[in-house]
Every structure is written in C-alpha cells, then in structure tokens.
C-alpha positions as CSV (number, residue, x, y, z in Angstrom):
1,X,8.3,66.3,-17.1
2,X,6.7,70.0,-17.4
3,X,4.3,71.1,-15.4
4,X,2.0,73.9,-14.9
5,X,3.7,74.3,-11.3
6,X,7.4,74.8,-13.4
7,X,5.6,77.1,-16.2
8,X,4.2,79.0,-13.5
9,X,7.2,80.0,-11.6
10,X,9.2,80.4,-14.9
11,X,6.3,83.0,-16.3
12,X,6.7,84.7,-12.8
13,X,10.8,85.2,-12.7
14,X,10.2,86.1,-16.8
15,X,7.6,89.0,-15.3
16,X,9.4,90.4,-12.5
17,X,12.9,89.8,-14.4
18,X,14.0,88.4,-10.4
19,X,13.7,85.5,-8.4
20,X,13.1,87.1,-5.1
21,X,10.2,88.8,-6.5
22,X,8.7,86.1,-7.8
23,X,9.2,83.8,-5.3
24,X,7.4,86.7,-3.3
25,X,4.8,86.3,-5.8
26,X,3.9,83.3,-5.7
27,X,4.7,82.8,-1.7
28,X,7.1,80.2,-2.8
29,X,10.6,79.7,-1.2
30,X,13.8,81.2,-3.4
31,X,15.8,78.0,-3.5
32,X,12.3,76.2,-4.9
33,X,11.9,78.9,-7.6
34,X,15.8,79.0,-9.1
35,X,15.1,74.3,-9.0
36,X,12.2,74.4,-11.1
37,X,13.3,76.8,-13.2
38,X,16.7,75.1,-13.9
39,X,14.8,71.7,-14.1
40,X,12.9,73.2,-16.9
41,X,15.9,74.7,-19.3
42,X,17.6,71.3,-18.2
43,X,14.7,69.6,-19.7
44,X,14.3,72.3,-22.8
45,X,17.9,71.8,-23.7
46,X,18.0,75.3,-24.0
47,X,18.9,78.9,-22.2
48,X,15.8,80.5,-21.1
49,X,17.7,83.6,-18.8
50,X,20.6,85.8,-19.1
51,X,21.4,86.8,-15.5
52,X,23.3,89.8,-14.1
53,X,24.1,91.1,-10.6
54,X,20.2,91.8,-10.1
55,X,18.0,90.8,-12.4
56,X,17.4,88.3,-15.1
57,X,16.6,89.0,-18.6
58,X,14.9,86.4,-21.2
59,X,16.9,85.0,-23.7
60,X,15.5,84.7,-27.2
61,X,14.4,80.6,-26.3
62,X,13.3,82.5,-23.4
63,X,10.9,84.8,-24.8
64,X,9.6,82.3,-27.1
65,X,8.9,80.1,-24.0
66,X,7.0,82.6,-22.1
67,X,4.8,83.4,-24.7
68,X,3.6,79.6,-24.8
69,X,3.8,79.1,-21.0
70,X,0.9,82.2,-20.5
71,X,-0.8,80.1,-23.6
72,X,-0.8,76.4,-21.5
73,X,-1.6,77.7,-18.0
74,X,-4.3,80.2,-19.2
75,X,-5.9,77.2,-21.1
76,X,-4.4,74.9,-18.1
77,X,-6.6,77.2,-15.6
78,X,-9.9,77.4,-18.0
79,X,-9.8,73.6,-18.2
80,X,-9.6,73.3,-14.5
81,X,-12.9,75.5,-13.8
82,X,-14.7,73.6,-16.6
83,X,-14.1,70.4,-14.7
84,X,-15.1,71.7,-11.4
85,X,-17.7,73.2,-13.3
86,X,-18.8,69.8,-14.4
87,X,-18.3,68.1,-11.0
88,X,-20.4,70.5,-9.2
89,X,-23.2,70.1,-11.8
90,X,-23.0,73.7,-12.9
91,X,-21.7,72.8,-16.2
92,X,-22.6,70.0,-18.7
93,X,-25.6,68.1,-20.2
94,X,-28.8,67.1,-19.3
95,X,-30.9,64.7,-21.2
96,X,-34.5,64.9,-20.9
97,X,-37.0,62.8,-22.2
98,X,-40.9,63.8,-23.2
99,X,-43.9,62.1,-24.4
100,X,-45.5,63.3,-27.3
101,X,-47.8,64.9,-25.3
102,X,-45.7,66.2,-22.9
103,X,-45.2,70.2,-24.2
104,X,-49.0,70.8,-23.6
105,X,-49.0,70.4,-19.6
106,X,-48.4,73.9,-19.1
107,X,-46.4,72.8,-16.1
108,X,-43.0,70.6,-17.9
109,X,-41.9,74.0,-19.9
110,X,-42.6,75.7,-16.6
111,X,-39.8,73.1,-15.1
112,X,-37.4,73.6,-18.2
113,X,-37.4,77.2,-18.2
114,X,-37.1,77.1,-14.4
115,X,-34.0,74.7,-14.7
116,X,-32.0,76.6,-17.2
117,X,-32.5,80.0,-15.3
118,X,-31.0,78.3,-12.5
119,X,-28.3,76.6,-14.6
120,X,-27.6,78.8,-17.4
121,X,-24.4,77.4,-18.3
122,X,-26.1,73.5,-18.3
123,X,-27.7,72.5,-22.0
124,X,-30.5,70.8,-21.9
125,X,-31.1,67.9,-24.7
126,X,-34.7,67.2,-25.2
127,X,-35.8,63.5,-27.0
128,X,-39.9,62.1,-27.5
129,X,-41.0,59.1,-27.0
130,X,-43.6,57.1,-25.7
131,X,-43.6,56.4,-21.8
132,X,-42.2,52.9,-21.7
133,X,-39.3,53.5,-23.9
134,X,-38.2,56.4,-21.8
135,X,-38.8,55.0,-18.8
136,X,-36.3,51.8,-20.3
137,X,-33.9,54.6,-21.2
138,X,-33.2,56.1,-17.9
139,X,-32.7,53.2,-16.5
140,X,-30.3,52.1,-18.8
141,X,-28.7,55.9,-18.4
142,X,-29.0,57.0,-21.9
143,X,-31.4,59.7,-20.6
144,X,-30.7,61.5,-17.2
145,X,-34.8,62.4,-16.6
146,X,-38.3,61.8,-18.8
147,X,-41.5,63.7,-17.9
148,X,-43.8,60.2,-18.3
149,X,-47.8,59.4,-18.1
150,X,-46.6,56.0,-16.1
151,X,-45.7,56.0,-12.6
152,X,-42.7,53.9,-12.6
153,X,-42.9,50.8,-10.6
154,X,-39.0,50.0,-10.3
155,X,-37.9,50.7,-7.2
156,X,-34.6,52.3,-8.9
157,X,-36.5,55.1,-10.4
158,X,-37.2,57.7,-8.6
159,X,-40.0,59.7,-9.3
160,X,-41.8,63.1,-8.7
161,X,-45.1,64.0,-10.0
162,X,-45.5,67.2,-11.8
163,X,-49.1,67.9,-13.2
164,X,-52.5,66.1,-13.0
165,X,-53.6,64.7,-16.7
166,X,-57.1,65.3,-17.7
167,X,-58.9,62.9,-20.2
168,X,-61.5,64.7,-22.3
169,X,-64.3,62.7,-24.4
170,X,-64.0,63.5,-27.9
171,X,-67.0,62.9,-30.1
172,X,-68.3,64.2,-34.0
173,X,-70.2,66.5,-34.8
174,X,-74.1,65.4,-34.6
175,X,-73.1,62.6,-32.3
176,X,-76.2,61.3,-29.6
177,X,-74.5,63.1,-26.8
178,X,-73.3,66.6,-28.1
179,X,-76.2,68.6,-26.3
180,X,-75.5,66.6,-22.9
181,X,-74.0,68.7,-19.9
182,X,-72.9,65.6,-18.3
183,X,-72.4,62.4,-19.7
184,X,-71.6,58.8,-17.6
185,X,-69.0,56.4,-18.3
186,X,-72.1,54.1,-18.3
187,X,-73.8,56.5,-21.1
188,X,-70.4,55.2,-23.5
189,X,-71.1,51.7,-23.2
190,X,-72.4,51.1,-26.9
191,X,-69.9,53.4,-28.2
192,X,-66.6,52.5,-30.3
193,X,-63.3,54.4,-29.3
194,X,-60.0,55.7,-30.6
195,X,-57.6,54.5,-27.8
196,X,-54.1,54.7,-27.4
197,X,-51.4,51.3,-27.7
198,X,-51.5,49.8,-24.0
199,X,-46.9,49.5,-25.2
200,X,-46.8,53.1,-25.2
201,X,-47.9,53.8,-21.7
202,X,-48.5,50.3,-19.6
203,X,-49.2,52.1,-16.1
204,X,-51.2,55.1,-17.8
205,X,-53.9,52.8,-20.2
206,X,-54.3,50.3,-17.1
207,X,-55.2,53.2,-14.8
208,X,-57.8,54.4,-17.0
209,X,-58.8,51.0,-18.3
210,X,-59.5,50.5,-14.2
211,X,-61.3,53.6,-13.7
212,X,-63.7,53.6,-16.5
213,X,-64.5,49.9,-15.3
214,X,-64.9,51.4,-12.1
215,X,-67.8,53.4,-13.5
216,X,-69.1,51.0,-15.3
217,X,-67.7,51.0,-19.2
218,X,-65.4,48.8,-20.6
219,X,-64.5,50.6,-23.6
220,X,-65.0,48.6,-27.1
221,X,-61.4,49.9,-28.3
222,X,-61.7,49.5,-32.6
223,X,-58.8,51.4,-33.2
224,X,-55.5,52.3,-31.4
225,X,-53.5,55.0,-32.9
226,X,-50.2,56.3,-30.9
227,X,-49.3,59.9,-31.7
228,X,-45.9,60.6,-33.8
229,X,-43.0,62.4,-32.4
230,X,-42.5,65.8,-34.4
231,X,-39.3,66.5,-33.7
C-alpha cells in the first residue's frame, strides 16, 4: 500500500538526486530509504530512477510521480492541520441558538463578536427560536449553545447568565396612567394585557407570572401573541 511516509522519502531522493542526502534529510537510515522506495516502483510496476555511480536521475514514470507525490502530501499535510485544527476547537462550527429577542441585549453580540475575534477561523451558525425549543435542541445536540429567557432546570445543561432582562409597561396613548411617574403592579389590576405564550418561554412567564403576584396583580392576559423569527 502507498503511503505518505513512501511518497515522502521518494520526493526527497527525486530532490537531492541521492539517497545519502536524503536519508540526511529526512534523519532517516539509508538502507530504510533505498526499501521504501523500491517497495513503491515494486508496487507502481514501473521505473521511477535511473542510477549511476553517484546520483540518481528520474525516469520519465519518475517525473510524472513526483509531480503527484508533492500534490498528495501537500494536501496530505493541509488535511492533517485541519483535523488538529478541528480537535483543538480552533477550527469548525458552532451552532448558536437566539430568541427572537435576543439581538437587542446589547450584551449577546458583545459575546459573538468577542468569540469570533478569538476564533477567527471557527464559523458561527446563528438559528431563532423560542426558549423551550432551543433549550430541547441542545439537549438533543442539534445546537451547540442558545442565549435563552429560561433558566434551564436539567441538570445536563449547563448554564451561564449573561444579561439582566428588563420588562417595560406598555400602554396607548391617552391611557389613565400616561402622566404617572410611578405606577404599582397593584395600579394594573383592572387592566387587560398583551402577554407572551407561557410554550415559548416556561421558566421566563412563570417568573414574572410569580412576581407580579408578588405585588399584587394577577394579570387578566386577553391576548397572547409570540413574536416571529425574521430570519
């Protein structure tokens, strides 16, 4: 069988047109150099050096076999760093996930930008969804990461919080409250809201479902509206 080791000592006799160099060369015994290289025109069926008292010249096979050994062991050698590339994480793929939402915490394209100045070489795939359906996707290791509003309960997620969401109270134009510098949870009780599906985000909606019963509303939810991904 050929291998890059054969190609390797063949290209180096081929350069230095002598086996002492190139065994030299390579810091590779003589006797180890003329086997492989006789192994190889065994196995090529074909003449690959003329030889005289010094030196060795290419035949025509010869020359037509060095051309292609450089070709395999240069892409041999590329294909080696790309692996090690891979295996040491400086090369590849990573999947992130976002929430629809996610882009306008200041701090998540802080942590991209950050990543791929560290890992140029790494592209990064981005995917939206809601918070439940990412969190389902890395465990199921279809995504590698998702910047979520939940803060996963499985034990096999790992997690790492990044930014503090804010909730604002938004009301029309005209409403009862628009002069008000401060306004209650308790102030909202009669009011009608615009909430978000409890599927989208499960940990997220009961946290502020248990908050604003903590102050004293228990929000009269008429309409629940999840935003669209855009991309």
């Amino acid at each position: 069988m050929i291998d890059s080791r054969r190609l390797r000592q063949f290209v180096a006799v081929a350069e230095e047109e002598n086996f002492a160099r190139a065994g030299e060369r390579l810091h590779v015994a003589i006797p180890s150099v003329w086997r492989h290289v006789q192994e190889l025109q065994q196995e090529l069926a074909a003449p690959l050096f003329e030889r005289d008292q010094r030196n060795v010249k290419l035949t025509a096979c010869g020359r037509m076999v060095l051309s292609e050994s450089r070709r395999i062991v240069s892409e041999f050698d590329r294909t080696v760093a790309r692996i090690r590339q891979i295996a040491s994480g400086d090369l590849g793929t990573l999947s992130v996930g976002l929430t629809e939402t996610a882009p306008w915490t200041p701090e998540i394209p802080k942590c991209l930008q950050s990543f791929r100045s560290r890992f140029p070489a790494i592209e990064i795939g981005l995917d939206s969804a809601s918070s439940n359906s990412l969190e389902e996707r890395v465990r199921d290791k279809t995504l590698d990461c998702a910047f979520v509003s939940n803060i996963p309960v499985d034990p096999e997620l790992a997690h790492l919080p990044v930014a503090e969401l804010h909730v604002l109270l938004a009301i029309p134009t005209g409403h009862r409250l628009q002069n008000r510098n401060i306004i209650s949870l308790a102030d909202l009780t009669d009011e009608s809201f615009i909430w978000f599906p409890r599927t989208t985000s499960t940990t997220y909606y009961d946290g502020l479902m248990q908050g604003c019963a903590a102050g004293g509303l228990v929000p009269k939810v008429v309409h629940e509206a999840a935003m669209k991904p855009s991309c």
